[in-house]
N, CA and C atoms as an extended XYZ file, in Angstrom:
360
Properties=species:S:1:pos:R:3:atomname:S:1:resname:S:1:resid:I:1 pbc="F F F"
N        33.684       19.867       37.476 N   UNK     1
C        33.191       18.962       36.475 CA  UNK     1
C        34.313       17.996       36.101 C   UNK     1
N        34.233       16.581       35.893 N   UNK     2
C        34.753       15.810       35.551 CA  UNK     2
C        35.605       15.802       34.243 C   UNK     2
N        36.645       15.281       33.623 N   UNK     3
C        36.929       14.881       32.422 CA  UNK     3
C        36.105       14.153       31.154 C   UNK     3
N        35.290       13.495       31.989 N   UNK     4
C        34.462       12.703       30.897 CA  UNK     4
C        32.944       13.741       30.590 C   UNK     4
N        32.749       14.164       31.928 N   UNK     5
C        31.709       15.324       31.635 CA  UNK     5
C        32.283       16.346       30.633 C   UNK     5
N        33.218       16.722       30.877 N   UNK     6
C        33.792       17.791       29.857 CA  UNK     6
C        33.444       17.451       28.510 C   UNK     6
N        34.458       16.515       28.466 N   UNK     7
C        34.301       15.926       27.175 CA  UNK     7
C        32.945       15.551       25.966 C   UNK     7
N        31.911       14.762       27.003 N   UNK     8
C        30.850       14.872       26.916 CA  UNK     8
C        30.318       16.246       26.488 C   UNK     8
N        30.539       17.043       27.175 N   UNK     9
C        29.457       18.504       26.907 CA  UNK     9
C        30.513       18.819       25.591 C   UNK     9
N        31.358       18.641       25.199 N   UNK    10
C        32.430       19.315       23.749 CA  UNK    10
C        31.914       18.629       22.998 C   UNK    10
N        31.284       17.526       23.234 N   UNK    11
C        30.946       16.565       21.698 CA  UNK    11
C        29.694       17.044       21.454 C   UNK    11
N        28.665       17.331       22.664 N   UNK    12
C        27.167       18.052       22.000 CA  UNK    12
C        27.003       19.487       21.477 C   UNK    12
N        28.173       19.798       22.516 N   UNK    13
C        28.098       21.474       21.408 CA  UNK    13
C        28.982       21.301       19.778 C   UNK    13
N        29.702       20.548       19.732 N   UNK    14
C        30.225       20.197       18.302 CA  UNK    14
C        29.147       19.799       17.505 C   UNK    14
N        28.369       18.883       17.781 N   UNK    15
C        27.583       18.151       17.281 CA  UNK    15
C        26.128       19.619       16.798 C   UNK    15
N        26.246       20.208       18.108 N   UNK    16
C        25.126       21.492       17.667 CA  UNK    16
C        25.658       22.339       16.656 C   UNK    16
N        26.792       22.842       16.745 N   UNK    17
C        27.345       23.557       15.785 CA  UNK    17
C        27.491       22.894       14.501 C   UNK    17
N        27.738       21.371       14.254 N   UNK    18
C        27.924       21.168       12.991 CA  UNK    18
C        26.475       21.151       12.711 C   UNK    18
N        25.431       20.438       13.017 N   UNK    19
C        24.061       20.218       12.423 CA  UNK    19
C        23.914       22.219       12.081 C   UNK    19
N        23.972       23.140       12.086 N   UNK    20
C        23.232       24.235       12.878 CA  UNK    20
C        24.083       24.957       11.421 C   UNK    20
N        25.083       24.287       10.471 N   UNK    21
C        26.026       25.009        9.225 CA  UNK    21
C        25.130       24.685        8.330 C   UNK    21
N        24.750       25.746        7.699 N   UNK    22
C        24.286       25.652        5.981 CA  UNK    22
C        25.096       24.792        5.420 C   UNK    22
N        24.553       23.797        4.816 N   UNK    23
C        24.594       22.917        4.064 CA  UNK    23
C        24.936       23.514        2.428 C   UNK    23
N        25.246       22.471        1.397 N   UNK    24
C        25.810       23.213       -0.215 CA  UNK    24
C        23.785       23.276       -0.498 C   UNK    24
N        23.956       24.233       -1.570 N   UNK    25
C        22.525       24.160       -2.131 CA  UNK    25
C        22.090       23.483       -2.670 C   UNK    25
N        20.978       22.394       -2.633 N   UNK    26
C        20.670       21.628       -3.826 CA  UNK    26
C        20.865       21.885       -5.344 C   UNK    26
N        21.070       21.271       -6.206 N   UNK    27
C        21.358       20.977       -6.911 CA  UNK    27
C        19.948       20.850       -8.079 C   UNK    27
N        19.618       21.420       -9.250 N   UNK    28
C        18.497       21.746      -10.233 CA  UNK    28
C        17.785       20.143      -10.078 C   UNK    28
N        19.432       19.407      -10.687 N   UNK    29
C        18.625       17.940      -10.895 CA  UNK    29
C        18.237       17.235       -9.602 C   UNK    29
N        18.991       17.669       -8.397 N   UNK    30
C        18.345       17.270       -6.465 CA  UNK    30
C        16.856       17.783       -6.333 C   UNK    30
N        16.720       18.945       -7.104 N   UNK    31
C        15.283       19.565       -6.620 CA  UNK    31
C        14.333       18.920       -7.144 C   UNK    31
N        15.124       18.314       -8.556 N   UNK    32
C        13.674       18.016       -9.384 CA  UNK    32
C        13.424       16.812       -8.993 C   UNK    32
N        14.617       15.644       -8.433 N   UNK    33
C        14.075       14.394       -7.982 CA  UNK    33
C        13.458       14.805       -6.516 C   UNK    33
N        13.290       15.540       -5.996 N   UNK    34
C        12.736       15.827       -4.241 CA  UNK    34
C        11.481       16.160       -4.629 C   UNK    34
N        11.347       17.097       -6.377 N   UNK    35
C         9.394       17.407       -6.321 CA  UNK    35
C         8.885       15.942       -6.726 C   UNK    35
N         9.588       15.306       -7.969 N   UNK    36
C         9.203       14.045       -8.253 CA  UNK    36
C         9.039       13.489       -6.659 C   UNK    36
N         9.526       13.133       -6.119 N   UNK    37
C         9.128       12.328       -4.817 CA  UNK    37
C         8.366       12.480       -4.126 C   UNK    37
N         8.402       14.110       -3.900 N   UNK    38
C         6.886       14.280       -3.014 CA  UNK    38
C         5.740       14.583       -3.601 C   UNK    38
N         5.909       14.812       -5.297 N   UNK    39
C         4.440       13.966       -6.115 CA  UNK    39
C         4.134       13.210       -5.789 C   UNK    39
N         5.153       11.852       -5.562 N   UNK    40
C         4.581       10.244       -5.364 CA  UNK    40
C         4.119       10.490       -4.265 C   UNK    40
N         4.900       10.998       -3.089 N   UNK    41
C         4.368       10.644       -2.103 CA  UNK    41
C         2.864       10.972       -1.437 C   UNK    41
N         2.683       12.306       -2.119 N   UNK    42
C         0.931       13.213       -1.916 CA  UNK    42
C         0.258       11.974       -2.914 C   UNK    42
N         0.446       11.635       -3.777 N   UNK    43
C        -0.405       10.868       -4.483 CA  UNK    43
C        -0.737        9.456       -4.038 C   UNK    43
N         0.270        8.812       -3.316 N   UNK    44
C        -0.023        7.855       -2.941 CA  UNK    44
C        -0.978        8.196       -1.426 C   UNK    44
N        -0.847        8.636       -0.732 N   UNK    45
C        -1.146        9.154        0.643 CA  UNK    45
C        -2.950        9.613       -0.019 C   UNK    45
N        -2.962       10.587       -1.062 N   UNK    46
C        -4.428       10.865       -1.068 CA  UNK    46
C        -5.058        9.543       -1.590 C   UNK    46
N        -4.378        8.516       -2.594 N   UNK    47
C        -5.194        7.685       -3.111 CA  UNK    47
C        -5.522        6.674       -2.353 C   UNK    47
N        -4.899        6.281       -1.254 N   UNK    48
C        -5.622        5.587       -0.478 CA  UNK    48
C        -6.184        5.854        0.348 C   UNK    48
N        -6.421        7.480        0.968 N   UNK    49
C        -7.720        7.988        1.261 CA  UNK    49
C        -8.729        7.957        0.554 C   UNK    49
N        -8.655        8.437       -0.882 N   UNK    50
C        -9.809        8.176       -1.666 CA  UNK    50
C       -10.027        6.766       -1.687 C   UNK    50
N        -9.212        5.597       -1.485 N   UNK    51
C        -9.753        4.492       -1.688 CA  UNK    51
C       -10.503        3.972       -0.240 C   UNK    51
N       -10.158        4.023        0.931 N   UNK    52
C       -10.525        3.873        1.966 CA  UNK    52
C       -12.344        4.702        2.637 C   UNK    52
N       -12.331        5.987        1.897 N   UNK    53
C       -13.464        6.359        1.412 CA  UNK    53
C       -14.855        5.913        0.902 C   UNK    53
N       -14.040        4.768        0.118 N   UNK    54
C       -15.530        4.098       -0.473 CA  UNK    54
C       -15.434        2.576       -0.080 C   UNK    54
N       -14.908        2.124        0.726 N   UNK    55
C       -15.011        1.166        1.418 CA  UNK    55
C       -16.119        0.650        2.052 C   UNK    55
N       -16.422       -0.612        2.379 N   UNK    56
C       -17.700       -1.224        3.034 CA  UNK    56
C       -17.497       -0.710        4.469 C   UNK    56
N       -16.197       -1.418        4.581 N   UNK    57
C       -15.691       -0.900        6.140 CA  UNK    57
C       -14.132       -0.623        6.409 C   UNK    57
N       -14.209        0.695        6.251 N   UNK    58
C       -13.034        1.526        5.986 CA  UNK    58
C       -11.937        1.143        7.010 C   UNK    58
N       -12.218        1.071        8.563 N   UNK    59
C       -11.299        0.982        9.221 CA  UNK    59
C       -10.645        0.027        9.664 C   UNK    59
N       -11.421       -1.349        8.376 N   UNK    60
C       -10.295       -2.434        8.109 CA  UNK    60
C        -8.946       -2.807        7.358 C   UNK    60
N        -9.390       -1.812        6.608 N   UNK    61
C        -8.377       -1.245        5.460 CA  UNK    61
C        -7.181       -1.228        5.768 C   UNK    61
N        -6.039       -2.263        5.097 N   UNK    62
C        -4.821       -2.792        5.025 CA  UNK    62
C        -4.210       -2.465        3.737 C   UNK    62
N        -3.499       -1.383        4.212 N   UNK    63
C        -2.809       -1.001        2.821 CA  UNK    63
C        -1.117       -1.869        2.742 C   UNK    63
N        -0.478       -2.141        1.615 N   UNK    64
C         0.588       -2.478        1.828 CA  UNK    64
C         1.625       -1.509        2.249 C   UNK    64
N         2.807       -1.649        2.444 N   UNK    65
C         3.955       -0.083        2.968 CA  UNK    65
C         4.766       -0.300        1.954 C   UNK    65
N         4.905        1.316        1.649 N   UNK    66
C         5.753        1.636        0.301 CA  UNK    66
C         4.406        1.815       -0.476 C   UNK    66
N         4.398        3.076       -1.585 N   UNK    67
C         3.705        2.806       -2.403 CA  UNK    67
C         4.370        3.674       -3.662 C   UNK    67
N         5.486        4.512       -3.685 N   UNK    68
C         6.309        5.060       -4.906 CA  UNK    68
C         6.425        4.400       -5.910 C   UNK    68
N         6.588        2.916       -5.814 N   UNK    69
C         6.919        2.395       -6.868 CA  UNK    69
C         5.688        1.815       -7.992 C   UNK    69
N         4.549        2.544       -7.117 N   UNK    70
C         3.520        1.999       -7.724 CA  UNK    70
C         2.840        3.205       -8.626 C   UNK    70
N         3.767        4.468       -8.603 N   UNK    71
C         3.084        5.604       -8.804 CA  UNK    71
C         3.649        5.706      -10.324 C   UNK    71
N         2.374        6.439      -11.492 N   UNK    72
C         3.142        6.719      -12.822 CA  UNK    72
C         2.645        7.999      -13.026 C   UNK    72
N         3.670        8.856      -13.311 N   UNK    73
C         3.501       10.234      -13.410 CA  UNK    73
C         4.049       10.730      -15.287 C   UNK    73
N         3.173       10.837      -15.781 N   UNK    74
C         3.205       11.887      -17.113 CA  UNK    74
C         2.773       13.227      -16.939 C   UNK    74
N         2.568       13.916      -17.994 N   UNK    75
C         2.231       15.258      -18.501 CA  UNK    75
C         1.267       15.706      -17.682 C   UNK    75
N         0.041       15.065      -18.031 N   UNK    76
C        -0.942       15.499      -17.780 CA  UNK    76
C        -1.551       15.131      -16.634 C   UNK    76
N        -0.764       13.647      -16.183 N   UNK    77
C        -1.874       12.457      -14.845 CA  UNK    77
C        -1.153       11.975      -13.993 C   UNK    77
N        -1.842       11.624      -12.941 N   UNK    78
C        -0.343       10.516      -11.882 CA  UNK    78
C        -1.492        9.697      -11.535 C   UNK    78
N        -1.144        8.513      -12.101 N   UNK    79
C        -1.908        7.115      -11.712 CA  UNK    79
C        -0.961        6.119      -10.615 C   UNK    79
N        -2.153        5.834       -9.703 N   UNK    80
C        -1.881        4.635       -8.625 CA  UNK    80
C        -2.166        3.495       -8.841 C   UNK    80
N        -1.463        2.413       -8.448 N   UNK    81
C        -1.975        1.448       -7.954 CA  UNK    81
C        -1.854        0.652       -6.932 C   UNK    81
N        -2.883       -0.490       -6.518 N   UNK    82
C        -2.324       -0.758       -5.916 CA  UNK    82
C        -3.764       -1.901       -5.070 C   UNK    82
N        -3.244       -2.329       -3.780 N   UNK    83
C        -4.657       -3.453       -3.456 CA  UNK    83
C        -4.776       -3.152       -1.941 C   UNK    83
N        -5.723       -3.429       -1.734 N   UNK    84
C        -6.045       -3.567       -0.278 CA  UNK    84
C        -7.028       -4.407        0.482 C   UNK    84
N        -6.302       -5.178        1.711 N   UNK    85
C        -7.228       -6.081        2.583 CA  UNK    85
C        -8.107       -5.365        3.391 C   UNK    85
N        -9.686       -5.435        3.332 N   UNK    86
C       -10.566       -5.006        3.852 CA  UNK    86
C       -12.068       -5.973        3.849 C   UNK    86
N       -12.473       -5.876        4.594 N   UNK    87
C       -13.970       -6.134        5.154 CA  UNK    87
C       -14.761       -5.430        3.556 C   UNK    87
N       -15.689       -7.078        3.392 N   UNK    88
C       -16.654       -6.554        3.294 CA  UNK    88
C       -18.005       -6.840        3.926 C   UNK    88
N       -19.084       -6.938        3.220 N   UNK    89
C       -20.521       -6.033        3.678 CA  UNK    89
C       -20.790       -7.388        4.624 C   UNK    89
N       -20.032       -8.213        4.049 N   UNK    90
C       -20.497       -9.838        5.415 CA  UNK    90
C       -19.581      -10.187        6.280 C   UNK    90
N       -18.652       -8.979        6.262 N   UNK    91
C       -17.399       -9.257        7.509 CA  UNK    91
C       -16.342      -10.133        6.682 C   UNK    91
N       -15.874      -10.810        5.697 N   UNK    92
C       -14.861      -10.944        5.048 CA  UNK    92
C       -13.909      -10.580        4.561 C   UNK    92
N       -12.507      -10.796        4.837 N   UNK    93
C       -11.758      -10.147        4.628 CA  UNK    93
C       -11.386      -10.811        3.031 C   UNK    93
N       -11.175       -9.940        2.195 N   UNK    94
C       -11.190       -9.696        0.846 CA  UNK    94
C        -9.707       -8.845        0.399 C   UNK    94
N        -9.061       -9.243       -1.132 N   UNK    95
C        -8.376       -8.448       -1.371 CA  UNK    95
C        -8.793       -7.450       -2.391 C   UNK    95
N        -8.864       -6.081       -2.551 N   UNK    96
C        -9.205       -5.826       -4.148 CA  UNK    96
C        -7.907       -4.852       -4.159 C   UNK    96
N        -7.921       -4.992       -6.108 N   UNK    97
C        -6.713       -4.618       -6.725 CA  UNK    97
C        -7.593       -3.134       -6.816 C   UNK    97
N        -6.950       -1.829       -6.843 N   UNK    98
C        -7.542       -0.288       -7.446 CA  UNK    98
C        -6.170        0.188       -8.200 C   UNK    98
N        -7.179        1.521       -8.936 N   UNK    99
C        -6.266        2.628       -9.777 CA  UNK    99
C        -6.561        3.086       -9.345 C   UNK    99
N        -5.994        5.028       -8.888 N   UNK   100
C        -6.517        5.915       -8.804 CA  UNK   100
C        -6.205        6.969       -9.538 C   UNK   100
N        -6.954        7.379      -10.334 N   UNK   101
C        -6.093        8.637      -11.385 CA  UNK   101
C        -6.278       10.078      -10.866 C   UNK   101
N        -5.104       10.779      -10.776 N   UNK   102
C        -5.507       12.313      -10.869 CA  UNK   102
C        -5.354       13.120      -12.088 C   UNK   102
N        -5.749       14.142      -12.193 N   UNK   103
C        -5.625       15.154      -13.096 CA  UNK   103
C        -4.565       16.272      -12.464 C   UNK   103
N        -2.771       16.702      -12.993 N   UNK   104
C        -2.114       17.454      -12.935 CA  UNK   104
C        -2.807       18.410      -12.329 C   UNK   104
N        -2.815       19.452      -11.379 N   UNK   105
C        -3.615       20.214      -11.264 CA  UNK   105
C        -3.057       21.514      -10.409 C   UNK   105
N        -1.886       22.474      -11.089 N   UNK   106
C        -0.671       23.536      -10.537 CA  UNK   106
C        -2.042       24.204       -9.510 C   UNK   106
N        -3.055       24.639      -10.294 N   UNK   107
C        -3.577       25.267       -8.850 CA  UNK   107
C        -3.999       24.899       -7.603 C   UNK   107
N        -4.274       23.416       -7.784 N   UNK   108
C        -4.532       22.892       -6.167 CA  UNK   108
C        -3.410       22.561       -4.891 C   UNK   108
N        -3.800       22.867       -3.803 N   UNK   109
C        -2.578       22.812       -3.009 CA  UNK   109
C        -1.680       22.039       -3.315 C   UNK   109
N        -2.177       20.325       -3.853 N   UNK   110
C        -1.107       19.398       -3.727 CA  UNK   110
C        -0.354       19.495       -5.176 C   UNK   110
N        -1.232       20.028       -5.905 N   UNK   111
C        -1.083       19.813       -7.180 CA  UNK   111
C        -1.670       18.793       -8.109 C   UNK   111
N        -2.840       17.985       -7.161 N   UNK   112
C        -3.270       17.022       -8.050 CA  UNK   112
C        -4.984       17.739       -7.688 C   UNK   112
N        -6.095       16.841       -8.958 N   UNK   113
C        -7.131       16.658       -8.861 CA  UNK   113
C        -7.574       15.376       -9.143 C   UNK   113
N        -8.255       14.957       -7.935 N   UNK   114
C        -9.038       13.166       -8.766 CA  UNK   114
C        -9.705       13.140       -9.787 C   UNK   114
N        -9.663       12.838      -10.231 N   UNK   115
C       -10.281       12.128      -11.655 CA  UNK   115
C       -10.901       10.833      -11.691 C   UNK   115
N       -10.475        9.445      -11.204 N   UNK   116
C       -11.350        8.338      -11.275 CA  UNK   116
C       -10.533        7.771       -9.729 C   UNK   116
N       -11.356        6.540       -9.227 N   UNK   117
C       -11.092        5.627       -8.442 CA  UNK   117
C       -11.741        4.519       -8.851 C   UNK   117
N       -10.862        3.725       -9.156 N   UNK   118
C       -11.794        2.189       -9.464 CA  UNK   118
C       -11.068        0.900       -8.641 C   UNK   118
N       -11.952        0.562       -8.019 N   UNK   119
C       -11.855       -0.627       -7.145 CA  UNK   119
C       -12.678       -1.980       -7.177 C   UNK   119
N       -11.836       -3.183       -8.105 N   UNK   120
C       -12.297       -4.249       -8.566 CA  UNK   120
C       -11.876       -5.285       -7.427 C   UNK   120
């Protein structure tokens, strides 16, 4: 085997061994921004299923990318918003603005329950 092969094969087994070390443990306040995030993120992900749902014609449906910043999470609710380009019933492409509210909900898988969808 060559020098550069050598070398080569020392940098991927380094590289395996470092990825492959326990890492420090997160951190109370790391955990709590990682559940906050993947609140937003289940919430945004179901609400524009639920919004795509009641669509004229769903599989025109243009959502924008990114939607965290659109998410508001209190006590009790996590409201969306947000718009989407879609078809309607005469083939026009249209924008409408929606909310989608859930209801907190510890026993459901995601942790949320819908509550409203409104699409103006």
């Amino acid at each position: 085997m060559s020098a550069r092969a050598l070398t080569a094969l020392a940098g991927v087994v380094a590289v395996i061994i470092y990825a492959s070390m326990p890492g420090n443990p997160p951190t109370p306040a790391r955990q709590a921004e990682r559940a906050t995030y993947d609140l937003k993120l289940s919430a945004c992900v179901l609400a524009e299923r639920a919004v795509t749902d009641r669509l004229k014609a769903p599989s025109t449906a243009k959502f924008p990318w990114g939607c965290s910043d659109r998410v508001v999470i209190d006590a009790w609710e996590v409201r969306v918003h947000g718009y989407v380009d879609a078809q309607n019933g005469f083939g026009a492409m249209l924008r409408s603005q929606w909310t989608v509210v859930y209801a907190r909900a510890p026993g459901a898988s995601d942790g949320l329950s819908l509550r409203s969808v409104a699409i103006q």
